[in-house]
One Martini backbone bead per residue (centre of mass of N, CA, C, O) as a GRO file, in nm:
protein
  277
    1UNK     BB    1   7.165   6.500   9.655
    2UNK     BB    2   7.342   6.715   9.781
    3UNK     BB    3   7.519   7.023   9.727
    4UNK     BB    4   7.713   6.999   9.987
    5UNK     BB    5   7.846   6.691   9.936
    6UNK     BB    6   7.998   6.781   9.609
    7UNK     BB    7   8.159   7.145   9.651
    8UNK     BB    8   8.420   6.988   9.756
    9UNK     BB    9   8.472   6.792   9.530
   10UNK     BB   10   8.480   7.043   9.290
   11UNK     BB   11   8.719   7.152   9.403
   12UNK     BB   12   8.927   6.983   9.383
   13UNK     BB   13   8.919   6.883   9.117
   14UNK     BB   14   8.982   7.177   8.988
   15UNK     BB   15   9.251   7.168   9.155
   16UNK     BB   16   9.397   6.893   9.026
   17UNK     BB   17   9.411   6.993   8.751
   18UNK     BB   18   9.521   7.049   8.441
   19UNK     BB   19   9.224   7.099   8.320
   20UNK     BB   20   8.942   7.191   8.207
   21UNK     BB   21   8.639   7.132   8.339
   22UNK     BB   22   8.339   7.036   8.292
   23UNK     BB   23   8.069   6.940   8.405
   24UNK     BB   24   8.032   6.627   8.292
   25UNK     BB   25   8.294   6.560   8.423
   26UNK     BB   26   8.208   6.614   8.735
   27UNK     BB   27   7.983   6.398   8.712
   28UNK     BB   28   8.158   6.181   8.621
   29UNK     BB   29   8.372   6.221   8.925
   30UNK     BB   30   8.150   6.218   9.169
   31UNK     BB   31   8.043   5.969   9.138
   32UNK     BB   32   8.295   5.793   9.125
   33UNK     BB   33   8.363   5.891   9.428
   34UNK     BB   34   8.029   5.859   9.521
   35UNK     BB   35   7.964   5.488   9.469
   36UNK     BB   36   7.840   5.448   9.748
   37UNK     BB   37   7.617   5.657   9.669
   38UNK     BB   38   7.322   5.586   9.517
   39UNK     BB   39   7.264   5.937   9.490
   40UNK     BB   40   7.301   6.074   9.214
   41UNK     BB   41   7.441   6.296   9.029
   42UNK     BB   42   7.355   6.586   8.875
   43UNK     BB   43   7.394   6.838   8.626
   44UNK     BB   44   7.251   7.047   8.797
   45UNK     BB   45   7.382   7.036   9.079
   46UNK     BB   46   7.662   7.093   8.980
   47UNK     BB   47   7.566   7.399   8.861
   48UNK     BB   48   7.499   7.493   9.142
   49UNK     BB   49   7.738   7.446   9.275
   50UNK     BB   50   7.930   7.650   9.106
   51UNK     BB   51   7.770   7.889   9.178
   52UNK     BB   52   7.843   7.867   9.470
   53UNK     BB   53   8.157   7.927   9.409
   54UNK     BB   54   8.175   8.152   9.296
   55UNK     BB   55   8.063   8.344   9.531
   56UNK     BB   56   8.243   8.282   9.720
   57UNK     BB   57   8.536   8.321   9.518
   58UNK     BB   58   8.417   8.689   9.480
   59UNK     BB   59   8.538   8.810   9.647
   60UNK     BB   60   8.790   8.929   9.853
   61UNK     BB   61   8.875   8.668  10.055
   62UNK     BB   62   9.041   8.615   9.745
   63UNK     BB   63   9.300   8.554   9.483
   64UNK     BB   64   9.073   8.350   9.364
   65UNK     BB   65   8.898   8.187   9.102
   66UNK     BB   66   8.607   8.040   8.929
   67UNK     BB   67   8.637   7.959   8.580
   68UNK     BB   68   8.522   7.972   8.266
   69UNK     BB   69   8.796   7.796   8.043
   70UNK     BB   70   8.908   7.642   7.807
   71UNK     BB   71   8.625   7.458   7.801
   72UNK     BB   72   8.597   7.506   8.139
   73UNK     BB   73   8.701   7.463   8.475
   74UNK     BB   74   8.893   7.693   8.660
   75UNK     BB   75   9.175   7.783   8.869
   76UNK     BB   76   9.190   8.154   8.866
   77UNK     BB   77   9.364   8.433   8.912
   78UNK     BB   78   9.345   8.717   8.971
   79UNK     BB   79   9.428   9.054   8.817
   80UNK     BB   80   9.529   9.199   9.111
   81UNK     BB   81   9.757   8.924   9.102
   82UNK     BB   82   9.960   8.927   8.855
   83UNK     BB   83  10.237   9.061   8.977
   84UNK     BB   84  10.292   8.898   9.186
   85UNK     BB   85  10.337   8.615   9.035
   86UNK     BB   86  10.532   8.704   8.835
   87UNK     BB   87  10.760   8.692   9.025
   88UNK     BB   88  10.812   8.361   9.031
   89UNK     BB   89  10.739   8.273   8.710
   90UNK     BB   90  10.821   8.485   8.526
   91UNK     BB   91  10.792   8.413   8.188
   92UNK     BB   92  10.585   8.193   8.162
   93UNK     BB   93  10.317   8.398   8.128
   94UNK     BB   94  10.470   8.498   7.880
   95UNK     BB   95  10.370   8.642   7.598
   96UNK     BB   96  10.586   8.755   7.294
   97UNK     BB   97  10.445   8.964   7.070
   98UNK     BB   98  10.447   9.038   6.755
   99UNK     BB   99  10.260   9.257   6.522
  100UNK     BB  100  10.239   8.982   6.334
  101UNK     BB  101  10.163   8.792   6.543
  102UNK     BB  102   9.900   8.951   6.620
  103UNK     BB  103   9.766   8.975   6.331
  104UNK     BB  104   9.757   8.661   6.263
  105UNK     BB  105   9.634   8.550   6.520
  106UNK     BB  106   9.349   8.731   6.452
  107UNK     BB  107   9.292   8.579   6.224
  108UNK     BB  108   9.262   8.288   6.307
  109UNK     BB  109   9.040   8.342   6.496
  110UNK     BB  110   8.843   8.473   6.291
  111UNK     BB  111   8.883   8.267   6.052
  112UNK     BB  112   8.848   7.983   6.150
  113UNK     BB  113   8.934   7.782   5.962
  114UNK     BB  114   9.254   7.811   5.777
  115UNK     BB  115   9.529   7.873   5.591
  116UNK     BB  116   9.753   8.003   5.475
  117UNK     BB  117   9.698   8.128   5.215
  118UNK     BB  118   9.491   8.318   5.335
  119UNK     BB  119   9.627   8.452   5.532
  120UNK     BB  120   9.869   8.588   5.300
  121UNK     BB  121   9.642   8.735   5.159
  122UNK     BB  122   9.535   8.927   5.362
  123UNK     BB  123   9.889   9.018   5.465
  124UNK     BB  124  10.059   9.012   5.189
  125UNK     BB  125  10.258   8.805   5.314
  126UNK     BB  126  10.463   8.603   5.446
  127UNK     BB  127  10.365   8.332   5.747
  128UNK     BB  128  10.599   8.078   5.826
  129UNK     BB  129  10.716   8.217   6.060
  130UNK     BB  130  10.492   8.281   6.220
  131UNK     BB  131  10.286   8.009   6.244
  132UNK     BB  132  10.579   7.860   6.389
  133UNK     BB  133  10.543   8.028   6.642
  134UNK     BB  134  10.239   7.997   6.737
  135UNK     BB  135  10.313   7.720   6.782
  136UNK     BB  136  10.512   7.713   6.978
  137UNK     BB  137  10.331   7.930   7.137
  138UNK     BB  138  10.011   7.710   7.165
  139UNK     BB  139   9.802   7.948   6.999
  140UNK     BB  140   9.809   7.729   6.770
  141UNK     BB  141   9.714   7.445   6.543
  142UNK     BB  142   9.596   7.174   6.358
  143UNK     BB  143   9.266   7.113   6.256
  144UNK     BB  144   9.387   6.979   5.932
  145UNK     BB  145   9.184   6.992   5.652
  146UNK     BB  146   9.144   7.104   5.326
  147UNK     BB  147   8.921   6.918   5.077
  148UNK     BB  148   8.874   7.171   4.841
  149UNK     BB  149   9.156   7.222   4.810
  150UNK     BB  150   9.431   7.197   4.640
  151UNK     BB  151   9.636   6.957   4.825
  152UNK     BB  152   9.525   6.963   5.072
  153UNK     BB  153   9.542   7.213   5.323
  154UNK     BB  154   9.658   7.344   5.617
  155UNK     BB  155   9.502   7.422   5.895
  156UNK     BB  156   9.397   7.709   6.153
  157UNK     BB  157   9.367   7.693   6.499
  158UNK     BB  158   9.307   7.765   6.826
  159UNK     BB  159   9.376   7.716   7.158
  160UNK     BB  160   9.345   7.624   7.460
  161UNK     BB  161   9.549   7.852   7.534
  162UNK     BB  162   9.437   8.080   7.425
  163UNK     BB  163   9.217   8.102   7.586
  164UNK     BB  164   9.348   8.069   7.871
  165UNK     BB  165   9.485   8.348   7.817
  166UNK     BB  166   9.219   8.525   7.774
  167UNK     BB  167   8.940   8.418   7.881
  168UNK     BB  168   8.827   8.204   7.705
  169UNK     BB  169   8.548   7.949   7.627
  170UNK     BB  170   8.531   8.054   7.307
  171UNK     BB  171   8.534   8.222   6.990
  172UNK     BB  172   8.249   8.352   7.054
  173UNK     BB  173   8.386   8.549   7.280
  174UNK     BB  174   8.462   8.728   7.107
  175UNK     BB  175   8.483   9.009   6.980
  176UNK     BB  176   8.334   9.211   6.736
  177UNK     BB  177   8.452   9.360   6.485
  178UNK     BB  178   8.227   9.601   6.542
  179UNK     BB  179   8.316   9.675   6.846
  180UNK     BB  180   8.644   9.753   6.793
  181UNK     BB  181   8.563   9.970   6.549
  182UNK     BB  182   8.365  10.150   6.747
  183UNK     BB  183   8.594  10.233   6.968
  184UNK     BB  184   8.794  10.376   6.749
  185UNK     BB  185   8.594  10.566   6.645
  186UNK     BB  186   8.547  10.878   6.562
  187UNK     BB  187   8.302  11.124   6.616
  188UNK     BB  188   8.216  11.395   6.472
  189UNK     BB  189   8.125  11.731   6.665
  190UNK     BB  190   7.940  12.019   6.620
  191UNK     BB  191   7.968  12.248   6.885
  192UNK     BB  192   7.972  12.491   6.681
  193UNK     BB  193   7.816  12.696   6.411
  194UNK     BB  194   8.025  12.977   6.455
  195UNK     BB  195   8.289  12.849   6.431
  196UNK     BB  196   8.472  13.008   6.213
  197UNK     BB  197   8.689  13.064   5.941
  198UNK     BB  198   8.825  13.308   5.753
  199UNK     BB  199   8.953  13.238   5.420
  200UNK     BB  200   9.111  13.374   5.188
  201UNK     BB  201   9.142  13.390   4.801
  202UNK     BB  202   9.328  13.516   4.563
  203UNK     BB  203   9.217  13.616   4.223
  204UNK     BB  204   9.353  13.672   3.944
  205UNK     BB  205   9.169  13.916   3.687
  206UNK     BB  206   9.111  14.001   3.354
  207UNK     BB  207   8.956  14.237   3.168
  208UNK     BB  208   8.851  14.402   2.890
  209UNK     BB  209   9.055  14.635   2.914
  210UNK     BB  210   9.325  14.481   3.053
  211UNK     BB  211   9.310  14.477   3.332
  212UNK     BB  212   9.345  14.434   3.682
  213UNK     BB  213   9.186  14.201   3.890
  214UNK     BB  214   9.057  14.171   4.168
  215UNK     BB  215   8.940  13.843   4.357
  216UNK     BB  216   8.764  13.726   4.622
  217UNK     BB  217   8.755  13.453   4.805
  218UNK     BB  218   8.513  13.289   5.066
  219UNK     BB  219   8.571  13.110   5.337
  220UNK     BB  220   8.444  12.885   5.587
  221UNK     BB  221   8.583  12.930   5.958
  222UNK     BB  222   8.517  13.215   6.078
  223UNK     BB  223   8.232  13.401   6.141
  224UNK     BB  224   8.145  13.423   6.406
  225UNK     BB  225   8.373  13.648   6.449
  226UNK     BB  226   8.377  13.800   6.115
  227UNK     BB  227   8.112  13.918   6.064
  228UNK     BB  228   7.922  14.031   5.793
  229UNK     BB  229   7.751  14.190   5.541
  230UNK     BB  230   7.637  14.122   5.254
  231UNK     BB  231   7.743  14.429   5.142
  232UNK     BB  232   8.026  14.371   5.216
  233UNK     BB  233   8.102  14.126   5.089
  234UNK     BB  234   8.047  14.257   4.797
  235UNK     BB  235   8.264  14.452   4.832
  236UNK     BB  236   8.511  14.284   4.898
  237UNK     BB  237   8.454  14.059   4.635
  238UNK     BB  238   8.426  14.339   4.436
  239UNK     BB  239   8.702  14.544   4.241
  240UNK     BB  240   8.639  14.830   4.091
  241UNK     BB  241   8.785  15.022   3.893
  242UNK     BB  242   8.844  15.343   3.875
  243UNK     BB  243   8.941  15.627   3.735
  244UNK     BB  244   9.163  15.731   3.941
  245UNK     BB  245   9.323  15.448   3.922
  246UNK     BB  246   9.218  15.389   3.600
  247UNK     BB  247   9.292  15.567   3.345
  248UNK     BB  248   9.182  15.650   3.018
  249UNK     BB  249   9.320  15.586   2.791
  250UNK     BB  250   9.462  15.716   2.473
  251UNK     BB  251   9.434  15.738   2.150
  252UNK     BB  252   9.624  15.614   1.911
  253UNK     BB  253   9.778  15.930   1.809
  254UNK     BB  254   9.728  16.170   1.913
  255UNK     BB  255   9.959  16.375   2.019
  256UNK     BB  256  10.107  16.354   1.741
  257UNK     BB  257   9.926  16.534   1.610
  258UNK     BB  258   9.956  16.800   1.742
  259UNK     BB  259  10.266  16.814   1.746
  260UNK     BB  260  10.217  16.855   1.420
  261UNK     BB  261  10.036  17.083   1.397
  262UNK     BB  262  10.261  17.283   1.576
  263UNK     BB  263  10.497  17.253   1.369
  264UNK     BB  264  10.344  17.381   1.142
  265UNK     BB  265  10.258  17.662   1.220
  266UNK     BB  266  10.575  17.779   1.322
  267UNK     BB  267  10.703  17.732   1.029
  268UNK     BB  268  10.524  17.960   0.882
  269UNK     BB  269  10.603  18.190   1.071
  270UNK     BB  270  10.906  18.198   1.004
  271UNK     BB  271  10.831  18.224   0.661
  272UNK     BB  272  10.725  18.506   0.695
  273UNK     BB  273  10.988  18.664   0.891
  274UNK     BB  274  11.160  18.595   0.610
  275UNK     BB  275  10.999  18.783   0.392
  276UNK     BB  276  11.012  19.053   0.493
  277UNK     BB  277  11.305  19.101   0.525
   0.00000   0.00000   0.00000
C-alpha cells in the first residue's frame, strides 16, 4: 500500500479523535477503514505517514501542528495562537494552581506513583485538600495501591490530562530535576581579582606597661585600588609608642622624697636665724 493512500485517512482519525491515538492504533483504524483492500498497511508505513504529516502541518502556512501527547498522536493548536483561541475557551483551558498545588504536584510527577502519606513527608504538612484539588482539576489519578506499606494505601499518579495540559508524551519527557536546578544556580566568576577593598578593623589591645595599643587588622576587599608595599602595612598595623606621645611614669613616691628634703632644709635654716638672734 502506497503512503499517500493513508495520510489522508491517519489526518482524519486524528483529527475526529477525542483522545490521543498511538502507531498502533492507526494501523488497524486505517486497516478496518480500507479492509476492500487487500494490501495491508504496515506499522512502518504508518509512521512514515505521520512524519509526512508533521513535515506538512510545521509550516507557517497551519496554526496547528500535529505531535505525540499525552501518549499518542493529535492535533494542537500552535503556542502563537494560544491567545487567540483563548478568546473563544474562555477558562476551559486554564488551570490556575496555587503553590501548594504546584508543588504536590511536581513531587507527583517526578515521584510516582507515591502515596499521600509519602507527599506530606516530603511537603512536611497535611496535603488532603491539594491532591483532592488536583483529582478535581484531572491532573492526577488514583493508580493503585501499595501493597507492601500497612493498610495497602492509595498511590497518587499523573494523567494523561496532566502529559497533554503540559505538552509531554510521558512523565519520561520530564525535564531532569538536575537540569532544572543547574538553570537556576548561578555559579560566582572573579571577574578581576584586583578589584577588592580594603576594610580595617581595630582592635585595642593593652601593652605591657599598661599602655593603650591600637592594633589593625587588613581585610582584603580592594587592595587593587590602594594597594600598599609591605612596609607601609607593616608600619600601618603596628604603632608603637613614643616616649614623646607616652612619657615614662615616675618611680612612685620619688617627688614625695625630694619635697621632704627640701622642707628640712628651710626647716634648719629657719631655726639657725633664730638662734642668733
Amino acid at each position: 500500500m502506497e503512503i499517500s493512500q493513508i495520510i489522508l485517512h491517519i489526518e482524519a482519525l486524528v483529527f475526529a479523535s477525542e483522545k490521543p491515538l498511538t502507531a498502533i492504533e492507526l494501523v488497524e483504524l486505517v486497516n478496518n477503514a480500507l479492509g476492500f483492500i487487500e494490501d495491508r498497511a504496515t506499522l512502518e508505513q504508518v509512521e512514515a505517514a505521520i512524519d509526512g504529516i508533521r513535515e506538512k502541518y510545521a509550516t507557517e502556512f497551519y496554526p496547528f501542528e500535529i505531535r505525540q501527547s499525552g501518549g499518542g498522536w493529535q492535533f494542537l493548536t500552535k503556542g502563537a495562537y494560544h491567545k487567540t483561541i483563548a478568546q473563544l475557551n474562555g477558562d476551559k483551558f486554564i488551570k490556575r494552581l496555587s503553590a501548594a498545588a504546584m508543588e504536590t504536584l511536581a513531587i507527583i510527577a517526578y515521584k510516582q506513583p507515591i502515596t499521600k502519606g509519602e507527599i506530606e513527608s516530603i511537603r512536611g504538612v497535611n496535603c488532603d485538600y491539594v491532591v483532592q484539588k488536583l483529582l478535581e482539576k484531572e491532573l492526577v489519578v488514583i493508580s493503585g495501591r501499595n501493597e507492601e506499606l500497612p493498610g495497602k494505601p492509595l498511590v497518587y499518579a499523573t494523567s494523561k490530562s496532566f502529559m497533554d495540559y503540559f505538552g509531554i508524551n510521558s512523565p519520561d519527557d520530564l525535564p531532569k530535576i538536575r537540569e532544572v536546578l543547574a538553570d537556576q544556580v548561578v555559579q560566582p566568576t572573579l571577574v578581576n581579582a584586583s578589584h577588592f577593598e580594603v576594610e580595617e578593623e581595630s582592635n585595642l589591645v593593652v601593652g605591657e606597661n599598661g599602655e593603650l595599643l591600637q592594633q589593625t587588622t587588613i581585610t582584603l576587599e580592594n587592595v587593587g585600588e590602594n594597594a600598599s608595599s609591605p612596609e607601609e602595612v607593616e608600619d600601618q598595623t603596628t604603632s608603637d609608642p613614643t616616649e614623646e606621645e607616652h612619657p615614662t611614669a615616675e618611680a612612685p613616691g620619688s617627688s614625695g622624697v625630694e619635697d621632704a628634703e627640701n622642707d628640712g632644709s628651710s626647716a634648719e635654716e629657719e631655726s639657725d636665724k633664730e638662734s642668733d638672734l
